[in-house]
C-alpha positions in Angstrom: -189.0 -11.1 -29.5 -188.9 -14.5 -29.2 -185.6 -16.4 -28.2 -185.5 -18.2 -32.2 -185.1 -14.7 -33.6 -181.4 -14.6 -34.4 -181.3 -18.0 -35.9 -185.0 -16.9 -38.2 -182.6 -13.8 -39.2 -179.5 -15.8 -40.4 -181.7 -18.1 -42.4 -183.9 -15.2 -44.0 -180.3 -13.6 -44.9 -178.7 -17.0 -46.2 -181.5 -17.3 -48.7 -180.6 -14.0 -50.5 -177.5 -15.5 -52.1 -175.6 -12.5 -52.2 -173.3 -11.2 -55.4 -172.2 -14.0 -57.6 -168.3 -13.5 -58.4 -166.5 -15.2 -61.2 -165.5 -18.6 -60.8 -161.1 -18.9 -60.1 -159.8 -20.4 -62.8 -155.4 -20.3 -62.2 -153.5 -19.3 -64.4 -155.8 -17.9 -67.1 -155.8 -15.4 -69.5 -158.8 -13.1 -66.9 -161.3 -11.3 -69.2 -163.9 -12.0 -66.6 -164.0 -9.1 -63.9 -163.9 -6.0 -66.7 -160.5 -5.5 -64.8 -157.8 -2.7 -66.9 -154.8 -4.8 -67.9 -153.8 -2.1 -70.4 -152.7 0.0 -67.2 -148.7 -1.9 -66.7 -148.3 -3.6 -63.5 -145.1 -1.9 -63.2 -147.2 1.4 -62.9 -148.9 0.0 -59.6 -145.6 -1.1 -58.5 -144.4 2.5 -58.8 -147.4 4.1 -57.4 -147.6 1.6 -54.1 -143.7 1.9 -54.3 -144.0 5.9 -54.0 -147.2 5.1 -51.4 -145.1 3.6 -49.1 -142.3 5.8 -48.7 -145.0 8.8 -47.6 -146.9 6.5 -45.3 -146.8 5.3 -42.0 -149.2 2.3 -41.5 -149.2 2.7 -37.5 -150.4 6.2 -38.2 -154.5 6.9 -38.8 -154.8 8.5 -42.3 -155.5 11.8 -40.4 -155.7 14.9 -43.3 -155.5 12.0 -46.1 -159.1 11.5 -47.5 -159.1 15.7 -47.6 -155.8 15.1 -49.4 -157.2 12.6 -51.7 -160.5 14.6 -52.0 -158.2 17.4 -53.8 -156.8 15.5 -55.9 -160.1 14.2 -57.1 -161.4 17.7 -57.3 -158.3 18.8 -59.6 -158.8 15.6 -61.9 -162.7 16.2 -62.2 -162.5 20.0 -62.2 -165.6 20.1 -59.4 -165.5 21.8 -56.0 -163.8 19.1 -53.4 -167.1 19.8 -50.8 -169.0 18.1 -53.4 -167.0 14.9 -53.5 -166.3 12.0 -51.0 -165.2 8.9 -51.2 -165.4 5.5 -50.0 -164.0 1.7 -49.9 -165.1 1.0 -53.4 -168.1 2.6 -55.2 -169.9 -0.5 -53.8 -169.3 0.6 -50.9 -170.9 4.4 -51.4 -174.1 2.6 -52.7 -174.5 0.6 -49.5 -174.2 3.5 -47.2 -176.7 5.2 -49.6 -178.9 2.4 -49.8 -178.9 1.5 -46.1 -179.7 5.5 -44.9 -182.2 7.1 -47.5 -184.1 4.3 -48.7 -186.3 1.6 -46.9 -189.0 -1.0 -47.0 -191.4 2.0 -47.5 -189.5 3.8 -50.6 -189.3 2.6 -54.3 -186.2 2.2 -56.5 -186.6 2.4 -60.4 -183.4 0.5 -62.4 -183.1 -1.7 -65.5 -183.1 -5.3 -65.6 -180.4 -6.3 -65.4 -178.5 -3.6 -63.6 -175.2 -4.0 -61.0 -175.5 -7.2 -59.6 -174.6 -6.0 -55.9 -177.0 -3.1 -56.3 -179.9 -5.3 -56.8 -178.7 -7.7 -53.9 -178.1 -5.0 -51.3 -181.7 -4.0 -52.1 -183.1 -7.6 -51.6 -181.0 -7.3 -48.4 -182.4 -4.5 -46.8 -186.2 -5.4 -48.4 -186.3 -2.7 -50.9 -188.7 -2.8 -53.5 -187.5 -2.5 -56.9 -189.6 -1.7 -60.3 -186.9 -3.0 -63.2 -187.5 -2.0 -66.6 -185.8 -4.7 -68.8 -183.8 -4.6 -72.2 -185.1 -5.1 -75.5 -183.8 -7.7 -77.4 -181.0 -5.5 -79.0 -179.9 -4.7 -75.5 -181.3 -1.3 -75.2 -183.8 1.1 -72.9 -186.6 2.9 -73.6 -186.5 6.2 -72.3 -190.5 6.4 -72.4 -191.2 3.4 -70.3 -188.6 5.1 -67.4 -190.5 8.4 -67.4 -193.6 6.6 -67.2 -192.2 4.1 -63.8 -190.9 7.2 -62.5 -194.0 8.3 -61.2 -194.2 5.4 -58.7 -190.4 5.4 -57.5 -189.0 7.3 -55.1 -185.1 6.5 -56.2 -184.1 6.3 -59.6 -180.7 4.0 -60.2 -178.9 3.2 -63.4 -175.6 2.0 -63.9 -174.3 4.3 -66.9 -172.8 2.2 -68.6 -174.9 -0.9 -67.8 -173.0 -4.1 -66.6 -173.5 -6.4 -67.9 -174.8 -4.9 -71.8 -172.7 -1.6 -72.0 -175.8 0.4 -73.2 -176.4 3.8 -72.5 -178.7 6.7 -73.1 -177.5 9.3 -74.9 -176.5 12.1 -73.1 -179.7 14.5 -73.6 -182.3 11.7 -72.8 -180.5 10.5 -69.3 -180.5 14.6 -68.5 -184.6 15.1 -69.7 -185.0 12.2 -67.6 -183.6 13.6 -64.4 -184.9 16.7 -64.7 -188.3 15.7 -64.7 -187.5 13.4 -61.6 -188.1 14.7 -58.3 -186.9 12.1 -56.0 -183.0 10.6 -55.5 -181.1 9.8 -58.5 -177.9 7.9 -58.3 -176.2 7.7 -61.6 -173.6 4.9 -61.5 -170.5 5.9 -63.6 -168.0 2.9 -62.4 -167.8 3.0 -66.5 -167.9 5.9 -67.4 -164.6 6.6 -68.7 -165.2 4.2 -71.0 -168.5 6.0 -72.3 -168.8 9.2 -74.2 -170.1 11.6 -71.4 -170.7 11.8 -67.9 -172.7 13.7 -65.8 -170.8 15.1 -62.8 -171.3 19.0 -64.1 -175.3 18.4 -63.5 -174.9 18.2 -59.9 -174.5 21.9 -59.9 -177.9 22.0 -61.0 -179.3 18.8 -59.6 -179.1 19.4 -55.9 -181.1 14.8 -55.9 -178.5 14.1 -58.0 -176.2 12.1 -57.4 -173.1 10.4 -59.1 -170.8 7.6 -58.3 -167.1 6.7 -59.9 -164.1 4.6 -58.9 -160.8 4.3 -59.2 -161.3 0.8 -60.3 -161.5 0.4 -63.9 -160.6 3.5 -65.1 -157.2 3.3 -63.7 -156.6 -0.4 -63.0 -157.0 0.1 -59.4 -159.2 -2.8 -58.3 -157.6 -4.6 -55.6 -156.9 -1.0 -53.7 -161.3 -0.5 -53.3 -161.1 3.3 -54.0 -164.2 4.6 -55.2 -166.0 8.6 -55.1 -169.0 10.4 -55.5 -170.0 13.8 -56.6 -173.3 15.6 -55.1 -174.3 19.0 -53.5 -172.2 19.8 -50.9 -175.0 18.9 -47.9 -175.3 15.6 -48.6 -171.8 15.3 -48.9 -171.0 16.7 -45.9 -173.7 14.6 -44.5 -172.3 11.2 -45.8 -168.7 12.4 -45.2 -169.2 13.6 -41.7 -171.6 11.2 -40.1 -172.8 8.4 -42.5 -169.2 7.5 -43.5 -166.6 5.1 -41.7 -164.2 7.4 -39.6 -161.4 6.2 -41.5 -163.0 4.6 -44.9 -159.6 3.7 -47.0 -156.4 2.2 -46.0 -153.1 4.8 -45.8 -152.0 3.0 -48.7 -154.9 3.0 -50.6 -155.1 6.6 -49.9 -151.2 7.9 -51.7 -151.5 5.4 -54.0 -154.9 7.0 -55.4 -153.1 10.0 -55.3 -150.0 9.2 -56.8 -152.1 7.3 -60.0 -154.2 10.8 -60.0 -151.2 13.0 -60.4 -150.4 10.5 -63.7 -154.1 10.7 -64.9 -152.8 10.9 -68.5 -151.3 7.3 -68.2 -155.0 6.4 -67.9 -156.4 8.4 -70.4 -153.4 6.8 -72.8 -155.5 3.2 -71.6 -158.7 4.1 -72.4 -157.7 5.4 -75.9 -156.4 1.7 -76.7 -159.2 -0.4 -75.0 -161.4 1.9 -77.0 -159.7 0.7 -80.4 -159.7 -2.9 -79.0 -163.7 -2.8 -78.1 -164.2 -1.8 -81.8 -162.1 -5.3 -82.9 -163.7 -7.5 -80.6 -167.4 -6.3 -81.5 -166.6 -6.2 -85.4 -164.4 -9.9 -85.2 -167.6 -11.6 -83.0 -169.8 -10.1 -85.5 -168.7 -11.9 -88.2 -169.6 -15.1 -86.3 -173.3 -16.3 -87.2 -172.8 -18.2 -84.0 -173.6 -15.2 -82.1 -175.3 -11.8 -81.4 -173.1 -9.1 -80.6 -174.4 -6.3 -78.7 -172.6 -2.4 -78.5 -171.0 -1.3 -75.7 -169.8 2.0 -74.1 -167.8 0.2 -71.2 -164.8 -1.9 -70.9 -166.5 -5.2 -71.8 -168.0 -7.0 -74.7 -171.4 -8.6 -74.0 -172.6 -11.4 -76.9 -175.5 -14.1 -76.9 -174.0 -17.7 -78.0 -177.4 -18.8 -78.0 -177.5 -22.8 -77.3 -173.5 -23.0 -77.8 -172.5 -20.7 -74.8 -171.8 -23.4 -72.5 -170.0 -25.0 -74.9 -167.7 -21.9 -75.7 -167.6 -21.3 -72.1 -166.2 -24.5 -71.7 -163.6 -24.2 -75.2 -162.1 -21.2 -73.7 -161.8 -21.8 -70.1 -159.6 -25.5 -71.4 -157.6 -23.2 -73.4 -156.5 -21.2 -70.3 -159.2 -17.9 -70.9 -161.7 -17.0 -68.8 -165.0 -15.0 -69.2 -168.1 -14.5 -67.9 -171.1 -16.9 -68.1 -174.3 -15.1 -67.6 -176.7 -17.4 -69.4 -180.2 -15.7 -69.2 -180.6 -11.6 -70.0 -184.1 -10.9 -71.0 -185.4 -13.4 -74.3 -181.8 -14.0 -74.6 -181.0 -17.5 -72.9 -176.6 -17.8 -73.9 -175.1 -14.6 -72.9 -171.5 -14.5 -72.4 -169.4 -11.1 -71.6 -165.8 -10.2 -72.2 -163.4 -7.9 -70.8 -161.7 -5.6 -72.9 -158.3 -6.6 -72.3 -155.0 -5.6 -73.9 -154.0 -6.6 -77.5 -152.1 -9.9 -76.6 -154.9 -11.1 -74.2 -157.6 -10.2 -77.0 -156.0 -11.8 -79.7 -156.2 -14.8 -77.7 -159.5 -14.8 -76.9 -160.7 -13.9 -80.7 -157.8 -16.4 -81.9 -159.6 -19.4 -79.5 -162.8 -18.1 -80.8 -161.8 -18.5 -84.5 -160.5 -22.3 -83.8 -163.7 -23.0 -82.1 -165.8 -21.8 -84.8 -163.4 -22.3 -87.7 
């Protein structure tokens, strides 16, 4: 090897980029990260509150993650030796990325898909065949049956970030079915949606499907995410691919403490459902823009030659979102979180003084 190697490595690395976050903007209304502000902040401060008092931090979390791994089990109603967890979802996708697939095997997605997904993949050299959107932000089932003879992995993000589009349940299931390599179903949404698939990995032993704790119950900043799959490979991952000790003693109670109060979540979902419906039917009325449906916890909406401009509008009036730009033939797409009623009727109020 020769004695420039390390230096040829960093520079090959460097020109990847890596996952592009949201700008910072202080002190803004933040309907940028598709974060859950309907979940109270005084409900975190009661479950960390209630964390702390069980935990010792100079302790290792020995017996929490099997702790944890029950309380997941109860909430999903699966067996626990089909579930494991990890330091965000993103975090399960690396692992899973970096052990079963390669320069040599093929990964089918959508274009776009999860930003990091695609990233990790240009990381470790991993070809990718992406099937992109039509125009009114939707997949055709056909063309992924067809690229499935030619991939070895099959990924999608269910519901997609950033368009919220998803198959309907019965084509997403004829599809895996009639895949025969790995399938990794990414459900960091799918509370949101109308279905998920964790029950088909009774059936599906190359199935598998990754959650978090993140959106669905506001618990971003702790990096708790899980995964459902036949009990080999997750006593595989768990036992020799995973991190000895993969979450924080903190982040472990407090997952369990916001599990045993699952219905305060469900109780959020309900409302950002209702407040999805508003946003899409207010932007609608806009000829400014195109307004696509979603299944997730965002909004995503083409503003055409004026997004920069709205960008802009908003982010002066103290609201941030997300500027995506280019998705497919569509060159000014914008996405919103689905926050809670206050924070949306700022964002649709700004809107309406923009365009007015």
């Amino acid at each position: 090897m020769n004695e420039g190697w390390f230096e040829e490595k960093i520079e090959k690395i460097s020109s990847i980029g890596g996952y592009q976050k949201p700008e910072l903007i202080q002190d803004s209304v933040k309907l940028d990260s598709n974060e859950n502000y309907v979940i109270s902040k005084q409900f975190q401060n009661d479950i960390i509150s209630s964390a702390r008092k069980t935990s010792d931090i100079r302790e290792y979390p020995l017996g929490g993650v099997e702790r944890l791994i029950g309380m997941i089990s109860e909430f999903l109603k699966m067996p626990s030796s089909m579930i494991g967890i990890g330091n965000g979802s993103d975090q399960i996708l690396d692992l899973i990325l970096s052990n079963f697939a390669s320069e040599q095997t093929t990964i089918l997605t959508s274009k776009p898909t999860f930003g990091f997904f695609e990233e990790r993949c240009k990381l470790y050299g991993i070809p990718l065949i992406a099937i992109p959107f039509s125009n009114d932000m939707k997949l055709d089932i056909d063309d992924f049956l067809k690229q499935s003879k030619n991939a070895d992995i099959l990924y999608l993000d269910s519901p997609n970030n950033p368009t919220g589009f998803q198959f309907s349940k019965i084509e997403l299931q004829n599809l895996i079915k009639s895949f025969n390599g790995l399938v990794i179903i990414d459900e960091a949404y799918g509370e949101f949606s109308e279905y998920s698939l964790t029950r088909m990995v009774k059936t599906c032993k190359n199935l598998i499907v990754v959650q978090t704790l993140s959106k669905s119950f506001g618990l971003a900043g702790l990096r708790l995410g899980y995964f459902v799959a036949n009990t080999k490979f997750t006593d595989a991952f768990m036992n020799v691919i995973q991190y000895p000790y993969p979450v924080s003693t903190i982040t472990v109670e407090s997952g369990i403490q916001a599990l045993e109060k699952s219905n305060v979540m469900k109780d959020a979902i309900d409302v950002i459902k209702i407040e999805r419906k508003r946003i899409v039917e207010t932007l609608q009325k806009y000829d400014t823009f195109e307004v696509f449906d979603s299944k997730a916890n965002f909004v995503l909406f083409d503003a055409h030659g004026s997004y920069k401009r709205v960008y802009s509008a908003l982010v002066e009036q103290g609201i941030s979102i997300r500027k995506l730009g280019e998705i497919g033939d569509h060159k000014g797409c914008l996405r919103v979180t689905v926050g809670t009623k206050e924070m949306n009727s700022k964002f649709l109020l700004a809107i309406r003084d923009l365009l007015g």
